[in-house]
DRENPA-3360 file (N, C-alpha, C; in nm, 2 decimals, always signed):
BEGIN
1 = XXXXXXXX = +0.08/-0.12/+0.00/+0.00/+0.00/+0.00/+0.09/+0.13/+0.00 ~ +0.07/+0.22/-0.06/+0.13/+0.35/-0.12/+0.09/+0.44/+0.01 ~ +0.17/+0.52/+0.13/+0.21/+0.59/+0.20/+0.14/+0.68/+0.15 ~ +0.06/+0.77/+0.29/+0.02/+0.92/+0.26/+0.08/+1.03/+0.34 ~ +0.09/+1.10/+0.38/+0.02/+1.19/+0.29/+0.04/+1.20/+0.13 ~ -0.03/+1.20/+0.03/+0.02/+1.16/-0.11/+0.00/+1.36/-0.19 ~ +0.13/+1.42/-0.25/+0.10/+1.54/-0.33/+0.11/+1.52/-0.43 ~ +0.02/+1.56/-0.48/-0.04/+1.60/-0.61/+0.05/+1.74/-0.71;
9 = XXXXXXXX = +0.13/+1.78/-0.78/+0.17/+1.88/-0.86/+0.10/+1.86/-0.99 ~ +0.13/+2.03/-1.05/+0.03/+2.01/-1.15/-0.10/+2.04/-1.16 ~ -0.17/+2.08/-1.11/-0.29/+2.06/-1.07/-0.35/+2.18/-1.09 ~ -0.43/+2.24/-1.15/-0.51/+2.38/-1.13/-0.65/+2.39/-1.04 ~ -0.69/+2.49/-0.98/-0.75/+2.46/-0.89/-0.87/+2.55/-0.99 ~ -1.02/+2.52/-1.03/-1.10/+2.59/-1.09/-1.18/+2.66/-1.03 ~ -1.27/+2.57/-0.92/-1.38/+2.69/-0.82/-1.43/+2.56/-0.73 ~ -1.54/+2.64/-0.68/-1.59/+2.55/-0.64/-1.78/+2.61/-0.64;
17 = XXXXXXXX = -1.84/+2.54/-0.70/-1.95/+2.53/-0.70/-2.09/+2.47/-0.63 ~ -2.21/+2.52/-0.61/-2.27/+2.42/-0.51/-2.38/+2.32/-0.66 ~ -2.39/+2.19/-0.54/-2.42/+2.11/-0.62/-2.60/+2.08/-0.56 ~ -2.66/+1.98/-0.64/-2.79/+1.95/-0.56/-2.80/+1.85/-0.49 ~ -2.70/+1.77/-0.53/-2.70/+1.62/-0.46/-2.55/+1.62/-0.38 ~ -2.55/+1.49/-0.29/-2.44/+1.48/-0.23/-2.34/+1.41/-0.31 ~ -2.41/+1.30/-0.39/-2.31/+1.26/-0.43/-2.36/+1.18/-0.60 ~ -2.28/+1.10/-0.67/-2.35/+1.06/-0.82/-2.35/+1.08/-0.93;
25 = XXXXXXXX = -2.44/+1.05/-1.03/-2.45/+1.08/-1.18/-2.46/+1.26/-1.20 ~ -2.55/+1.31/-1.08/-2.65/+1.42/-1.06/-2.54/+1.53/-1.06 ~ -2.43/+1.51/-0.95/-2.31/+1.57/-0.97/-2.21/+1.62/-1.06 ~ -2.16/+1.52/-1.15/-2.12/+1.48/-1.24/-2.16/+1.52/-1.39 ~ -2.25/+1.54/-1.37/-2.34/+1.65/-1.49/-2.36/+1.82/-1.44 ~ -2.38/+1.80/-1.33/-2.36/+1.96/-1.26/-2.27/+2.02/-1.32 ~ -2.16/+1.98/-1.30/-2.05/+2.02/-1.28/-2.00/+2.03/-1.44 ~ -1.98/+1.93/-1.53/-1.94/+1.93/-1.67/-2.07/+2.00/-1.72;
33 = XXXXXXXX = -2.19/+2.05/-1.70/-2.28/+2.13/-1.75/-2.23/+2.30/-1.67 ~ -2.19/+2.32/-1.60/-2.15/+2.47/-1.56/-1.97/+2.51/-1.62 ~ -1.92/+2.37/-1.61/-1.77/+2.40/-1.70/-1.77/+2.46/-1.83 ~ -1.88/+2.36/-1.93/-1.92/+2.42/-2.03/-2.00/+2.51/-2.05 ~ -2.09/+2.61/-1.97/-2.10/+2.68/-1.99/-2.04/+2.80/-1.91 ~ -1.96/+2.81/-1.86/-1.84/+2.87/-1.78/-1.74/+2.89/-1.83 ~ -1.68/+2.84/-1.89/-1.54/+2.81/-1.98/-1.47/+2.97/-1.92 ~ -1.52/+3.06/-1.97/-1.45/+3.20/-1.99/-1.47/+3.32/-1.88;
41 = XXXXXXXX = -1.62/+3.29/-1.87/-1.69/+3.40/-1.75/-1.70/+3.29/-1.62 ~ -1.61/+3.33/-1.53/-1.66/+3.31/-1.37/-1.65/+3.42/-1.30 ~ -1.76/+3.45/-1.24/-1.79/+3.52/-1.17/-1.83/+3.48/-1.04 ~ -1.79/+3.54/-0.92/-1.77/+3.56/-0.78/-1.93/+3.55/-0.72 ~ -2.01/+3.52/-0.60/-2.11/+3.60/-0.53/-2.08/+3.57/-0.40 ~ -2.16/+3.69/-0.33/-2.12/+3.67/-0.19/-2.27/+3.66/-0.11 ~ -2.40/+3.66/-0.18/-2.46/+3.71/-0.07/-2.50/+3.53/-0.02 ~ -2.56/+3.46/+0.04/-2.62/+3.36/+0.02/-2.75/+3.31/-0.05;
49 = XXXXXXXX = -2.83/+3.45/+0.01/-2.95/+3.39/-0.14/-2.90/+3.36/-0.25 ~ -2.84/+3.42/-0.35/-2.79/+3.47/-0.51/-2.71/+3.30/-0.50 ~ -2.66/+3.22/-0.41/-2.57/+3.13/-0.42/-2.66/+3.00/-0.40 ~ -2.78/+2.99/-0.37/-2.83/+2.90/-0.36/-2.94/+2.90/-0.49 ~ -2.95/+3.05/-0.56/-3.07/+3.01/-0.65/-2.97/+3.02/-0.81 ~ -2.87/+3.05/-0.82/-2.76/+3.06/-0.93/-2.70/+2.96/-0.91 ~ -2.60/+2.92/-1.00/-2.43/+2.86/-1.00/-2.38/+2.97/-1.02 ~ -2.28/+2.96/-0.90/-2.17/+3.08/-0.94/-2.05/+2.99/-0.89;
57 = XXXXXXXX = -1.93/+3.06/-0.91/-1.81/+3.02/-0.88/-1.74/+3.07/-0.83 ~ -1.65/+2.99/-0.71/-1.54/+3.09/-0.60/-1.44/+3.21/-0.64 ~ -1.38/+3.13/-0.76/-1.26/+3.17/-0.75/-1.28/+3.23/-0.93 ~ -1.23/+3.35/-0.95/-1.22/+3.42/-1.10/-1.11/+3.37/-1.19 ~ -1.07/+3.33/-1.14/-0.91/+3.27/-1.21/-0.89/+3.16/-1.21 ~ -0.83/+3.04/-1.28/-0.79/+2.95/-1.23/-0.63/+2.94/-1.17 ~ -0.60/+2.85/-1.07/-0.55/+2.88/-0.97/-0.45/+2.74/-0.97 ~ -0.28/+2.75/-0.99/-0.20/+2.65/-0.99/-0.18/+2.61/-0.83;
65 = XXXXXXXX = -0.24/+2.47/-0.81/-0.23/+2.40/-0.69/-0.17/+2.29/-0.66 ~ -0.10/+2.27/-0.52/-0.07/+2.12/-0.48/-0.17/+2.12/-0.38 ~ -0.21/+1.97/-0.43/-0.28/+1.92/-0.35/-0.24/+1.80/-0.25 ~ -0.31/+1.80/-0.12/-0.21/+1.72/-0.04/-0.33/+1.61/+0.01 ~ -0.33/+1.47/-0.01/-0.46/+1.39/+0.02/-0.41/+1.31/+0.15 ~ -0.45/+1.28/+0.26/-0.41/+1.21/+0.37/-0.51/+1.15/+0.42 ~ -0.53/+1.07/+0.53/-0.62/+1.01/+0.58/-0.67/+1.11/+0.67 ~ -0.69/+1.23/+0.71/-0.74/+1.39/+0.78/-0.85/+1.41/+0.71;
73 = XXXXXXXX = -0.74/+1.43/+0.53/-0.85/+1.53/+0.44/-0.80/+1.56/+0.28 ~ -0.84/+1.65/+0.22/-0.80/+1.70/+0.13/-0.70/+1.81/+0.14 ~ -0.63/+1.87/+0.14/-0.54/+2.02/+0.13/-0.54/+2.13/+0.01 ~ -0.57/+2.21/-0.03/-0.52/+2.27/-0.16/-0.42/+2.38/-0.05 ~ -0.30/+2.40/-0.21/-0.22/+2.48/-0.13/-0.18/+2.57/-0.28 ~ -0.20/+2.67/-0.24/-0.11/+2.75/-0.39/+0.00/+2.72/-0.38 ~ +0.05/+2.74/-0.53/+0.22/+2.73/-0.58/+0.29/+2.87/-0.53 ~ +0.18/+2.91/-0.58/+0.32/+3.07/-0.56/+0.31/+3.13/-0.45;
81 = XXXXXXXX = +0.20/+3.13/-0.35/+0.19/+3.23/-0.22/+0.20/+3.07/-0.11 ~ +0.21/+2.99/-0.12/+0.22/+2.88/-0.03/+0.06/+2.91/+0.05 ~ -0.01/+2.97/+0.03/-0.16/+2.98/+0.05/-0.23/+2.86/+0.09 ~ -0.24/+2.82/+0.19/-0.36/+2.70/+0.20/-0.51/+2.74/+0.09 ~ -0.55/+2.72/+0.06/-0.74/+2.71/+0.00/-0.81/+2.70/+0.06 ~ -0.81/+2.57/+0.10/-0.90/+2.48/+0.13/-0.86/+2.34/+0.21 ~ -0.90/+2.32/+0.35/-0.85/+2.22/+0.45/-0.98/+2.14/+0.43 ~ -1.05/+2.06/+0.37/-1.14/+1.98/+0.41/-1.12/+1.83/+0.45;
89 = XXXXXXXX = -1.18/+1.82/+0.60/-1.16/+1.71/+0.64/-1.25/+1.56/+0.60 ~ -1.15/+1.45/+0.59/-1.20/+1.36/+0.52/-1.37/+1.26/+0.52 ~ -1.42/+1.32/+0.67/-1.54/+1.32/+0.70/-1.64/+1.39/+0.67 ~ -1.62/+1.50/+0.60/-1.71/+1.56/+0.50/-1.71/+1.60/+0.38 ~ -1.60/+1.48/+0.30/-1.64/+1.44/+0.20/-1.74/+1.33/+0.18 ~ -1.80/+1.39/+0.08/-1.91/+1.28/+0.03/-1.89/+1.20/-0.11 ~ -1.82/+1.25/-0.18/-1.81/+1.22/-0.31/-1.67/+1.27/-0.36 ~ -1.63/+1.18/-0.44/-1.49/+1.24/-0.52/-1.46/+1.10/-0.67;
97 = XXXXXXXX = -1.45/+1.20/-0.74/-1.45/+1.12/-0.90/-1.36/+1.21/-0.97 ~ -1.30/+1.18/-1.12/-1.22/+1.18/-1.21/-1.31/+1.20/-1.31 ~ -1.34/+1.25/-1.45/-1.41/+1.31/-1.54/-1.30/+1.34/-1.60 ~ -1.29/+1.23/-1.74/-1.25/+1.29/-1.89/-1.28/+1.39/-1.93 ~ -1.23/+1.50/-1.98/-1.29/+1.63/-2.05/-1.24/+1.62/-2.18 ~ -1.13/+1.56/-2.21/-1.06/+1.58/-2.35/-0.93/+1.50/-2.35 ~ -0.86/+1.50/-2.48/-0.74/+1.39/-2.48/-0.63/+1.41/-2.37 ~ -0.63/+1.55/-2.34/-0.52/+1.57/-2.26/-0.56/+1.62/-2.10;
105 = XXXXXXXX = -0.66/+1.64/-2.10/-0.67/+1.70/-1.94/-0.84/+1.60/-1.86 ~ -0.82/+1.58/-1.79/-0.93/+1.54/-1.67/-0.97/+1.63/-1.57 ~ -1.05/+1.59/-1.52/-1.11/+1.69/-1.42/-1.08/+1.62/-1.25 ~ -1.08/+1.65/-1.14/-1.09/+1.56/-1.02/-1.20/+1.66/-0.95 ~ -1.30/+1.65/-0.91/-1.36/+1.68/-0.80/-1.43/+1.58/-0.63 ~ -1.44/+1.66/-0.59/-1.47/+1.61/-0.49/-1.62/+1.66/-0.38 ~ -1.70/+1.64/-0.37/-1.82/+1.73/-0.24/-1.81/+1.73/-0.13 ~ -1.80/+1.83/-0.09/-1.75/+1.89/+0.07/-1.92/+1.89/+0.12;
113 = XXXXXXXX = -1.92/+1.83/+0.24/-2.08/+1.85/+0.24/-2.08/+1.94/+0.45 ~ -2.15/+2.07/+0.46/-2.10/+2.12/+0.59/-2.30/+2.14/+0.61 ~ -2.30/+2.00/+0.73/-2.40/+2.04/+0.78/-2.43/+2.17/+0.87 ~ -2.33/+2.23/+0.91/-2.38/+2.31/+1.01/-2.41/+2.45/+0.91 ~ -2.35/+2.47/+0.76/-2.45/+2.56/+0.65/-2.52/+2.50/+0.58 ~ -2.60/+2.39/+0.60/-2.63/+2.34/+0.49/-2.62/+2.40/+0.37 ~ -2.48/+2.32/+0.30/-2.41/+2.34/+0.17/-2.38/+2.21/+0.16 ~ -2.37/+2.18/+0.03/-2.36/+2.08/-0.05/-2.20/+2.17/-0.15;
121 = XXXXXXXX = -2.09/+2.17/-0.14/-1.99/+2.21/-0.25/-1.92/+2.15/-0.32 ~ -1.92/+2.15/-0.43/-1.80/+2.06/-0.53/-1.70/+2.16/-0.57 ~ -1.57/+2.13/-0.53/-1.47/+2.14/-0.52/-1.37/+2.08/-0.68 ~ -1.35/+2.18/-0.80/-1.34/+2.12/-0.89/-1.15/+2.19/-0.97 ~ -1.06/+2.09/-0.98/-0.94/+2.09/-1.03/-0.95/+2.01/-1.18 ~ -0.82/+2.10/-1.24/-0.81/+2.01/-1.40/-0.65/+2.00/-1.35 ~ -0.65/+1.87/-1.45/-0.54/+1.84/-1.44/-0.49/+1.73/-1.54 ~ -0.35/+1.67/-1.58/-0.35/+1.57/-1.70/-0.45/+1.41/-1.63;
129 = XXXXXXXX = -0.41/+1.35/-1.74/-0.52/+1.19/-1.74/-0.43/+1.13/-1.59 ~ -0.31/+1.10/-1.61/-0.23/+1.03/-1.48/-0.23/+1.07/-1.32 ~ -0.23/+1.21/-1.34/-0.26/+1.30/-1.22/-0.42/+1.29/-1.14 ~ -0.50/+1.29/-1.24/-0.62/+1.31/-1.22/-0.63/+1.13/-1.13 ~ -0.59/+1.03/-1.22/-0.61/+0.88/-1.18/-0.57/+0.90/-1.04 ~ -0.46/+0.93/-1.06/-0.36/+0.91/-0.91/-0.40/+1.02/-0.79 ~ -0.48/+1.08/-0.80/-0.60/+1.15/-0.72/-0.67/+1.09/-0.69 ~ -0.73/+0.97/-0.76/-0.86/+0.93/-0.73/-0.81/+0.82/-0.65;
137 = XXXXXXXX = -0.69/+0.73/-0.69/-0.59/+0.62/-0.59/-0.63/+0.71/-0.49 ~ -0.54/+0.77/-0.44/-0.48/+0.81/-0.34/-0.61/+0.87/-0.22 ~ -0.72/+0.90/-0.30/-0.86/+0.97/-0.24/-0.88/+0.80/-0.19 ~ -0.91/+0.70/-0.26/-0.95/+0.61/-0.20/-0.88/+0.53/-0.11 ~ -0.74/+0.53/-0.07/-0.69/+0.50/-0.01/-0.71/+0.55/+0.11 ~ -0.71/+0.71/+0.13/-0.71/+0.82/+0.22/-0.86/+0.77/+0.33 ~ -0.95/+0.75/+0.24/-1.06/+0.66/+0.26/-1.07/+0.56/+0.39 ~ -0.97/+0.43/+0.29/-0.95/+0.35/+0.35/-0.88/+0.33/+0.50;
145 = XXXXXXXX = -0.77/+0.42/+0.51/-0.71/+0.47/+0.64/-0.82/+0.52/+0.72 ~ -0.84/+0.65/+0.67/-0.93/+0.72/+0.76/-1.06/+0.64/+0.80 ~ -1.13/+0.54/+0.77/-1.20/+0.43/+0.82/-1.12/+0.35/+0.91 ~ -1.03/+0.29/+0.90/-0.93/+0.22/+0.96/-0.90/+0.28/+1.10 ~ -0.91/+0.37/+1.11/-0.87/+0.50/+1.23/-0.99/+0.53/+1.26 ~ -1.09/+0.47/+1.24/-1.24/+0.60/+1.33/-1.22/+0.50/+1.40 ~ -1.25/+0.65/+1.51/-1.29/+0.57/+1.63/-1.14/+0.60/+1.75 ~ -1.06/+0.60/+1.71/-0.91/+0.59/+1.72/-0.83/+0.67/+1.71;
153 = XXXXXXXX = -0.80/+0.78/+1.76/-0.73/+0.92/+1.67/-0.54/+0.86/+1.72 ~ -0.55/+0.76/+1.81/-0.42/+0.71/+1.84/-0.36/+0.64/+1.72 ~ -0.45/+0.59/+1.68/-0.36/+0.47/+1.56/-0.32/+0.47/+1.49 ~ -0.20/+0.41/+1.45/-0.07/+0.47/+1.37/-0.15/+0.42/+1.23 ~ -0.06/+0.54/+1.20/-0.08/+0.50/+1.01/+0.03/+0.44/+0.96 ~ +0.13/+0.48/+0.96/+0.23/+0.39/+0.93/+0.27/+0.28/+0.97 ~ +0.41/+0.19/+0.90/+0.46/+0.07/+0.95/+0.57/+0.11/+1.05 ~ +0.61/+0.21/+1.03/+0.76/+0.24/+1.11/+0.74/+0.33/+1.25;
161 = XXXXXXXX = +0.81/+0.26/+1.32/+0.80/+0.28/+1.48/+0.93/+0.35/+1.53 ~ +0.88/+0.45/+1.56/+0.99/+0.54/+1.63/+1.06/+0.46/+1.75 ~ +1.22/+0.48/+1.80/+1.26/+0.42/+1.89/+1.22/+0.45/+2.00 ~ +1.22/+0.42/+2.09/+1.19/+0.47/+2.24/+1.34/+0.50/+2.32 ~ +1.35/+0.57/+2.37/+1.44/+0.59/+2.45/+1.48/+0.69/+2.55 ~ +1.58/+0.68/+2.65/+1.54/+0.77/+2.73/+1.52/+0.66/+2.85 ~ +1.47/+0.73/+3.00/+1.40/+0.65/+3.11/+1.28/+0.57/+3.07 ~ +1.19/+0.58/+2.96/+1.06/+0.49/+2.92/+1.10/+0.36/+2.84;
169 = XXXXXXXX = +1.26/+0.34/+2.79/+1.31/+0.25/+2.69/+1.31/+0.09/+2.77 ~ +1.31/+0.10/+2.91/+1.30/-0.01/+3.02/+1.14/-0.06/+2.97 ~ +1.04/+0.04/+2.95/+0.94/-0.04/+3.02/+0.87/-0.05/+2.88 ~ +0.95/-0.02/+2.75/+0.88/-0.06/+2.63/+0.83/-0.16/+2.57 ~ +0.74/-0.18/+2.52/+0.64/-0.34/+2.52/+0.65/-0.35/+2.33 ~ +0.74/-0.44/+2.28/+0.74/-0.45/+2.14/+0.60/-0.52/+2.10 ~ +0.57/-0.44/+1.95/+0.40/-0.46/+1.92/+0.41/-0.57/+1.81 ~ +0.51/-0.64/+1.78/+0.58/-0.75/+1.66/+0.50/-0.84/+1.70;
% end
C-alpha cells in the first residue's frame, strides 16, 4: 500500500460550486454542465441567497495548486503564495470522482458536504489523465485509512515505529 500523505503537482484549482446532490450521476453532470458553460466568465457571489438560487463560482481565475490527500483530508495549497485554499476534512467528503474532459486534461472533484451551512460544495481541479487517476488512488486510499482509524485518533498510520528511549526504553512493550 502506497504511503500518505500523497501530493499531487500540476494541478489547477477551478472553483468551487454548489451542487444539488451529495453525491452521483447528478453531480457529475452539474459540474461538466457549468464548465461548459463557464469556460470563460466566472464570476464571484457573496450574498447567500444569489448562491443558492444561481451557479456561481469561488474563484475568478484559475489557480496553480498542490494538492495534499491524507487520511485527515484533502489540502489545496497554492504554488506561488504557499496559501492554504482549502483544509477539508475527510469526513465531510461525500463524493470524489475523475471526469475525462478531453485527450489531454481530466477533471478531479470532490463534495464537501457542511452540515452546520447546509451546503452541499463541489470542489473542482483540471489536471492531466495520470494525475487526475492518481488523485482518485490516493482519495480512496485516504478513505480506506481514515476508516481504519475511526474511532481511534491514536492509531498509527504507518509501518515504522519510532525508537523509544530515554527512562521509558525499560518499560517498552514491542508490538511485533
Amino acid at each position: 500500500p502506497s504511503e500518505l500523505p500523497q501530493i499531487a503537482l500540476g494541478v489547477t484549482y477551478l472553483g468551487t460550486i454548489p451542487v444539488p446532490e451529495i453525491s452521483g450521476d447528478t453531480v457529475v453532470a452539474h459540474v461538466l454542465e457549468f464548465r461548459n458553460n463557464h469556460k470563460t466568465k466566472q464570476v464571484a457571489s457573496s450574498s447567500k441567497a444569489s448562491r443558492k438560487s444561481e451557479v456561481v463560482m469561488e474563484t475568478a481565475v484559475a489557480v496553480p495548486v498542490d494538492l495534499v490527500i491524507s487520511s485527515e483530508g484533502i489540502r489545496s495549497v497554492d504554488v506561488f503564495t504557499k496559501e492554504q485554499i482549502h483544509n477539508v476534512i475527510i469526513k465531510a467528503i461525500s463524493y470524489a470522482t475523475n471526469k475525462t474532459v478531453d485527450k489531454k486534461e481530466d477533471l478531479f472533484f470532490f463534495v464537501e458536504v457542511d452540515d452546520r451551512r447546509d451546503s452541499k460544495l463541489c470542489h473542482i481541479f483540471s489536471s492531466e489523465k495520470s494525475i487526475a487517476l492518481a488523485l482518485m488512488l490516493g482519495f480512496q486510499r485516504a478513505t480506506e485509512l481514515g476508516r481504519a482509524k475511526a474511532g481511534n485518533p491514536f492509531a498509527a498510520v504507518g509501518v515504522d515505529r519510532e525508537k523509544v528511549e530515554g527512562p521509558l526504553a525499560a518499560y517498552f512493550i514491542s508490538r511485533k
